[in-house]
C-alpha positions in Angstrom: -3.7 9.1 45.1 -5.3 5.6 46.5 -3.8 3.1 48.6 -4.6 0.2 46.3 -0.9 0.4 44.3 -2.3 -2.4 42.0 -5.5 -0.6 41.2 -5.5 0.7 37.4 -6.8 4.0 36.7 -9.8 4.2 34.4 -11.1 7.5 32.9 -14.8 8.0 32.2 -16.5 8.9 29.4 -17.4 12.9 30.1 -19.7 12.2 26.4 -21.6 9.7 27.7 -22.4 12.2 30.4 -23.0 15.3 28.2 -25.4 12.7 26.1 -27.2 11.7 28.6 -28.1 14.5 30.5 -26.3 13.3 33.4 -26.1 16.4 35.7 -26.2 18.7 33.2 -24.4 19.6 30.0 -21.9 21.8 28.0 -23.9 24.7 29.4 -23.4 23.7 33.2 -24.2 21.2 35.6 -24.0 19.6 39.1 -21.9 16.4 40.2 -24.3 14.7 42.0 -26.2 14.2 38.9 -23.2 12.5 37.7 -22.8 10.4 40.7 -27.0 9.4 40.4 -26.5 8.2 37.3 -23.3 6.4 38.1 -24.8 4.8 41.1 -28.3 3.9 38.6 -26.6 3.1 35.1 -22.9 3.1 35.5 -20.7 5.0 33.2 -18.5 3.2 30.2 -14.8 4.4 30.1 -13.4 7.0 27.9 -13.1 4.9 24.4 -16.7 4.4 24.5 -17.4 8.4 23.5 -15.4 10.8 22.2 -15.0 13.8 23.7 -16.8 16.4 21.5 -17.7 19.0 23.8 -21.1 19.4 22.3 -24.7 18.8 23.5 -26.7 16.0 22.5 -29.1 17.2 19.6 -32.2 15.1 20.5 -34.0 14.9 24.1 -32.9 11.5 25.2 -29.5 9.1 24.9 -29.9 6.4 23.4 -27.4 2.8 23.4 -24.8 4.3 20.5 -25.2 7.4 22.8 -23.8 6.1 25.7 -20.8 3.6 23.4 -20.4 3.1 19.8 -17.7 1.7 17.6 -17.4 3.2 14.2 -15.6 2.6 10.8 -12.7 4.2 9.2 -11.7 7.2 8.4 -12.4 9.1 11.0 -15.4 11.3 11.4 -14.8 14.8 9.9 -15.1 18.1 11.8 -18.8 19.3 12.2 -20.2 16.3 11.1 -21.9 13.2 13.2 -21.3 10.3 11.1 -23.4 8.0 12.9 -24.6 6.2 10.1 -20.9 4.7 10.3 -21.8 3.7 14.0 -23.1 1.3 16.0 -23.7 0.9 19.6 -21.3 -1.4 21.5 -21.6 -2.9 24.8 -19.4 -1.8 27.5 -18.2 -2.3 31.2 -20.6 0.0 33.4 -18.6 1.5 36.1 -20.4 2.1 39.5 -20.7 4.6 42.7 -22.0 2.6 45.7 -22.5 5.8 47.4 -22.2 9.0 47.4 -22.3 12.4 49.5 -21.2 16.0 50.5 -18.0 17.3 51.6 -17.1 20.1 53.0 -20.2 21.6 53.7 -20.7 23.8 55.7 -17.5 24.8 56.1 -15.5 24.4 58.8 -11.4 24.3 59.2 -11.6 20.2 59.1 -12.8 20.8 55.7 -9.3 19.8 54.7 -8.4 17.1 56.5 -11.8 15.4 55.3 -11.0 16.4 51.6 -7.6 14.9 52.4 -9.1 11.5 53.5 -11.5 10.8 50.9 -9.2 11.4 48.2 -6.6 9.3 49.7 -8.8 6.4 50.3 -11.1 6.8 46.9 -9.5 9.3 44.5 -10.4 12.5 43.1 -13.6 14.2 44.7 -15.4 17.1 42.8 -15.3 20.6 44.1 -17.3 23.9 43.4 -15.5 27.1 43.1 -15.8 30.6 42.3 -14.1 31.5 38.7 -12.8 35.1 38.6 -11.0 37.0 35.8 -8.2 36.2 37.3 -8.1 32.7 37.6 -9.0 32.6 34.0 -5.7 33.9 33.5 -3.8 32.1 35.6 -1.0 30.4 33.7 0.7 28.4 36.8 2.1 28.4 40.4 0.2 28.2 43.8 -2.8 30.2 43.4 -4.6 31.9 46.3 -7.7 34.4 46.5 -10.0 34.6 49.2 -13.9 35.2 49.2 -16.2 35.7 52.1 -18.5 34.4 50.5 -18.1 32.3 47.2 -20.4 32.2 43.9 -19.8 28.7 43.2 -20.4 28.9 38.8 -17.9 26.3 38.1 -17.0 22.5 38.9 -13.2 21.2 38.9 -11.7 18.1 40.4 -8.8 18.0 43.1 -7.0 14.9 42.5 -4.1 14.8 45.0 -2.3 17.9 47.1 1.4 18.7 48.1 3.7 21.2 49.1 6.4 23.4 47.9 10.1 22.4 48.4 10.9 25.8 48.8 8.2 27.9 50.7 6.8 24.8 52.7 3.0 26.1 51.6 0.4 23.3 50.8 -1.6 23.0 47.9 -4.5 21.2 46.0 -3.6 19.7 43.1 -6.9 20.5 41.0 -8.0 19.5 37.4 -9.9 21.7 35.1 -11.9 21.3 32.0 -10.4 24.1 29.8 -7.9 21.9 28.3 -4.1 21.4 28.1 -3.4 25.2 27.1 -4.8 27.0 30.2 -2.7 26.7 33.9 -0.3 23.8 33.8 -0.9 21.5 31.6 -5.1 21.9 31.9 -4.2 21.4 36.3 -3.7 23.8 38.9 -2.2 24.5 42.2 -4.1 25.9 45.0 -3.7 27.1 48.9 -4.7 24.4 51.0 -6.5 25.8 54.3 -7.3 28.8 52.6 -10.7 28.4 51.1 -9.7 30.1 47.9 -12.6 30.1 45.8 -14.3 28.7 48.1 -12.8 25.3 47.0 -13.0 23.5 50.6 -16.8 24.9 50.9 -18.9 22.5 48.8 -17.4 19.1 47.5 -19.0 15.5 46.4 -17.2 12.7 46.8 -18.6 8.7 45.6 -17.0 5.4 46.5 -16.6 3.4 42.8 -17.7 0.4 42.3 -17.8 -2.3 39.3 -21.0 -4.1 41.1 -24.3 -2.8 40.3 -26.0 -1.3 43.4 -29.1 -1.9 44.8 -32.1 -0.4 43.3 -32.8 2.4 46.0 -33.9 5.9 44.6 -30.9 7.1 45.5 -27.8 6.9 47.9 -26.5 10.4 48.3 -25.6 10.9 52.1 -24.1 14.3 53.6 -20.9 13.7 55.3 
């Protein structure tokens, strides 16, 4: 949630990223590689690059890389079709900054996690993926470990609490699509460090004004 009411949300082109090498690719990466290049190049919304879940096949992105337009029909399965594209401009959006929380850990961990996303939306959080959270299908998951493995990267978009139990939860988005948990989202114990989910999160303010031209603006929190 943000406190901005009027503000409209805008979902970014995960493509682009994948393309460009942003902090990784379909084999794995790390958020504050996304948040670099968000803070150096901005990144176009979602109807810039569909969503192909499919590594770039050449070592750099170029413009129709990072936003194309193309003609009808659409492209068919397996192929590429980019001789029916062409690179568009687009809106670049922005991080003005960006940095650690939740790390090390300590029982404010929350609380912090709490602010940021109530003040600038959904942070990014490691956690450790076990057999059986690949199975889980929905309610408020919990599992404990003394010390995580983080080998996978989710959002957590929001938290609440159960009408009938009264326990808390993160509210957390993953990237397995709409057929796994609820929907493609999850539920969570808050104050638990269940999969190490309050140990090692990146958070970024957004921005639609180009930054300065510093190096680089990650700060720990």
């Amino acid at each position: 949630m943000n406190k901005d009411k009027s503000a409209t949300p805008v979902a970014l082109s995960a493509q682009t990223i994948v393309n460009c090498r942003a902090g990784g690719s379909c084999n794995g990466g790390n958020p504050g590689g996304v948040f670099e290049f968000a803070y150096k190049h901005g990144i176009p919304d979602s109807s810039c690059e569909q969503y192909v879940a499919h590594n770039l096949e050449k070592p750099t992105c170029s413009a129709i890389d990072k936003c194309k337009d193309c003609t009808w029909p659409p492209c068919p399965i397996g192929q590429d079709c980019q001789d029916k594209c062409w690179a568009v401009d687009y809106k670049p959006h922005y991080v003005s900054h960006f940095y650690g929380v939740g790390f090390p850990f300590s029982s404010r961990n929350a609380e912090k996690m709490k602010a940021e996303i109530y003040k600038y939306g959904p942070i990014s959080c490691g956690i450790e993926v076990t057999d059986a959270f690949e199975a889980y299908t929905g309610g408020i998951y919990s599992e404990y470990k003394l010390f995580p493995m983080m080998n996978h990267e989710i959002s957590v978009v929001g938290w609440g609490k159960d009408e009938k139990t009264g326990e808390e939860y993160w509210i957390g988005r993953n990237s397995w699509g709409t057929y796994w948990g609820e929907g493609g989202f999850f539920r969570i114990a808050t104050g638990k460090n269940s999969l190490g989910i309050e140990h090692n999160c990146v958070a970024a303010i957004p921005t639609y004004e180009k930054p300065g031209t510093k190096e680089s603006s990650f700060i720990q929190n």
